[in-house]
N, C-alpha and C positions, 0 to 999 in steps of 0.2 A: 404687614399690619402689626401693630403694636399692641401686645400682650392686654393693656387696659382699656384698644379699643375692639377689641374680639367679643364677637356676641358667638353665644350658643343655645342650641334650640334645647329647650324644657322638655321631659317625658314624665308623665308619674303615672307610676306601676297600676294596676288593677288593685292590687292589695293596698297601697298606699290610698288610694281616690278612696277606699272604701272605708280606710281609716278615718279619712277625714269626715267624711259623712256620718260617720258611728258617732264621729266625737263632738259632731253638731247635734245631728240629731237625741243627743245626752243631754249638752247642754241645751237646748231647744225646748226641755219636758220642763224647765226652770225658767227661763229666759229666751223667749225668741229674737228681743232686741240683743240680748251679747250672743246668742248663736251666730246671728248674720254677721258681728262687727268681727268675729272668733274668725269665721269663714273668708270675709272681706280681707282682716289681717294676713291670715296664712296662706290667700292666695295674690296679695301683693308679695308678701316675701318669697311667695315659691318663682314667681315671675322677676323679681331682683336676681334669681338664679343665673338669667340670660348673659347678663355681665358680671364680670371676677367670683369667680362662684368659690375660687384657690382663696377669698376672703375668710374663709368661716375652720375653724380647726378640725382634724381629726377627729372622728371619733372610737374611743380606743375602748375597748370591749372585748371579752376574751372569746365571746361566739362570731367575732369577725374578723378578716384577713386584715394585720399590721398597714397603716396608711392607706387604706384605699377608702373608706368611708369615712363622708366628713356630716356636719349637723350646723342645723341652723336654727335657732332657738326664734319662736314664733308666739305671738299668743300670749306673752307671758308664763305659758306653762307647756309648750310641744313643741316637741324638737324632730325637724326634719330632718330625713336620714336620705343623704343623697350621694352620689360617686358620677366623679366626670371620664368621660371617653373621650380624651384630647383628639384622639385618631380622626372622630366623628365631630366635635366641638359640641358632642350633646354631653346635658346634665342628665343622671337618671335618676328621678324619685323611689323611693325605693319604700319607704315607711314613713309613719307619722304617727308619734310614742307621745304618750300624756307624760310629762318628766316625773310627776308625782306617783305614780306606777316603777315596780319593780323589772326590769327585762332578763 
């Protein structure tokens, strides 16, 4: 099978699903129509994960192991923190960071 037609199954973390929920439910006290479109966004793009998910760069941070976590900028302002397990062909969700926050 060829590398761009390889799908892989999607996981997001306990702590990452709860992420996202905080950050709807935040913006939701403001806006319930951009919560839903917030949530709709980020869970099309967490599901774009299934295929070439090696599309999205590193993310390099000094509280994480060199090359192994990559990001996908989502929402206009949250970056999804995700790492693949080629062995398994799963993506693993890992976190879900507002960019405009400090980590």
């Amino acid at each position: 099978m060829d590398e761009n037609e390889k799908h892989y199954r999607v996981v997001i973390s306990q702590h990452a699903n709860g992420r996202m929920w905080k950050h709807f439910y935040f913006l939701a006290r403001v806006s319930e129509k951009a919560a839903e479109q917030m949530l709709n966004t980020m869970l099309k793009d967490i599901r774009s994960l299934e295929t070439l998910p090696m599309r999205n760069p590193f993310y390099e941070s000094s509280y994480l192991p060199e090359n192994k976590y990559r990001y996908l900028l989502s929402a206009q302002r949250y970056r999804i923190v995700y790492f693949i397990e080629k062995a398994e062909s799963t993506v693993y969700v890992e976190d879900i960071e507002d960019c405009r926050q400090s980590y």
